[in-house]
N, C-alpha and C positions, 0 to 999 in steps of 0.2 A: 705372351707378355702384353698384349693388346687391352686395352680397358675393355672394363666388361659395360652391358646398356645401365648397368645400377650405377657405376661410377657415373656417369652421364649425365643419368636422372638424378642423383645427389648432389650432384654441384650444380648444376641449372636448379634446382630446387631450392637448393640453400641458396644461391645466390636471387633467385626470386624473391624468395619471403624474406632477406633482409632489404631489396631494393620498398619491400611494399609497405615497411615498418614504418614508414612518414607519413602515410596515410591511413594506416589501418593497426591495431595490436593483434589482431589474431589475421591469419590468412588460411582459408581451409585447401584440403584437399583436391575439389574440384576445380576451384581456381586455379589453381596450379597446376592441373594437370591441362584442363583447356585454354590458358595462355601459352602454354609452353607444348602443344603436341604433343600430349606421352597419353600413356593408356594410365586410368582412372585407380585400377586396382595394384597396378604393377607400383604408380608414384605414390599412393598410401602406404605402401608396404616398407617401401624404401623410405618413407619420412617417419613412420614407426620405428623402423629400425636405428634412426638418427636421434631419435629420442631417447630412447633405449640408452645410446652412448654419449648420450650427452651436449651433441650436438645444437637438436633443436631443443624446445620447450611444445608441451601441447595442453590444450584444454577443448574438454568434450561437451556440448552442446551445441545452441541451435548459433552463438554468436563463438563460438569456439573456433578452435585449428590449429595451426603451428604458429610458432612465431620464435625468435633467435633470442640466445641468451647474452649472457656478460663473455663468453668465451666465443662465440661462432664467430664472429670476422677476424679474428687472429686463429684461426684452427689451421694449420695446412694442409693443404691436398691429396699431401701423403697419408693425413690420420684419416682422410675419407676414405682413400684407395682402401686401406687396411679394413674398416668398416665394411665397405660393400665387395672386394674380393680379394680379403684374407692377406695374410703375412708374408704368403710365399710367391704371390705377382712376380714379383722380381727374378725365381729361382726357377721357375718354370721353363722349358725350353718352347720357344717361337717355332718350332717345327713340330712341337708337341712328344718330340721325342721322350717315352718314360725311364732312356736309360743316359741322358746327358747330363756330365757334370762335367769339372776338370780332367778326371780320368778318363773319360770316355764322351770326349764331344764330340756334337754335330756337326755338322760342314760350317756351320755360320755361328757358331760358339764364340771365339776369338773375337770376330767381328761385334759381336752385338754384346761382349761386358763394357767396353765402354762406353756405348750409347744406353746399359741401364746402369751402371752408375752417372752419367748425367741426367738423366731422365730420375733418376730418384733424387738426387740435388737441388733438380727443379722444380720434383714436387715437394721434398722437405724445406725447402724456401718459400715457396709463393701460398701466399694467405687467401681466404676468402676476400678478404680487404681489398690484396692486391689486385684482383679481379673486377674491383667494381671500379665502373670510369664511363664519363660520356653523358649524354643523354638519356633521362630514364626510359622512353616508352624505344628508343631505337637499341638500347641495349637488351630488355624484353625480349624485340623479335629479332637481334642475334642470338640469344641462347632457345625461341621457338625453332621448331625441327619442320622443315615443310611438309613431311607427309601431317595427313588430320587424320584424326578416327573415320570421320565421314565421309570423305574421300569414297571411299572403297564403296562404302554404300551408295556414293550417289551413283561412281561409274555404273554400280551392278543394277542398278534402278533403269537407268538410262538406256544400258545395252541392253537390257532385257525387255525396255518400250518399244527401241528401234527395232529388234527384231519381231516383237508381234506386230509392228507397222510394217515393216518388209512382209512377211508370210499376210498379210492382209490386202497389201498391196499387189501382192505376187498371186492375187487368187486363192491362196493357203489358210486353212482357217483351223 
């Protein structure tokens, strides 16, 4: 019952591109993928899919991208969850078990319907609306994720200098 990474990147997303709507009508893809730390191909796909449902609006060219309609800041978060991992989130067992219902629960059955019926409460309440507050540029890099795509390249750049320095250094060639 854990959000999946598209729920994630759909609501940092959505809440991106209507924080950007004061300054700009379209917001592309890449944008939003490198303010907010997500991989490039993964948050297209998931904004495609938001368009699809109605969530965003998009246009395709060189000044193009997403941008938010008459409905996206009153949508709730439960119509996201359903978008990016389906109807049955709620119905799935936490321990993954394929045979837990009423009839047949888990050890942690009992415990955990009440915390997914509040947990669905609070997503069929709270709006995209609800979510936006603050500062713009410090809200940003609360929903940015600190790992970066580049990251990984630089370490492996890096570790792989120092070691021909070391083996160089070490007589090792």
């Amino acid at each position: 019952m854990l959000f999946s990474k598209s729920f994630g990147y759909a609501v940092r997303g959505v809440l991106y591109i209507t924080l950007m709507q004061d300054s700009k009508q379209f917001v592309q893809a890449e944008e939003i993928a490198e303010r907010l730390s997500a991989p490039r191909y993964f948050m297209s796909k998931i904004l495609k899919n938001l368009v699809k449902a109605g969530v965003l609006a998009s246009s395709k060219g060189k000044t193009g991208g997403f941008t938010v309609n008459e409905k996206t800041r009153s949508l709730s978060l439960s119509f996201l969850a359903e978008i990016t991992d389906g109807t049955d989130m709620f119905n799935k067992c936490v321990l993954r078990m394929q045979d837990c219902d009423v009839n047949n629960p888990c050890p942690v059955h009992e415990q955990m319907h009440g915390l997914r019926q509040r947990l669905q409460e609070l997503l069929s309440s709270a709006s995209i609306n609800d979510l936006l507050h603050g500062d713009k540029e410090h809200f940003i890099k609360s929903i940015a994720t600190a790992y970066k795509p580049t990251d990984f390249n630089e370490r492996y750049a890096n570790r792989k200098s120092n070691h021909a320095t070391n083996r160089i250094t070490n007589g090792k060639r």
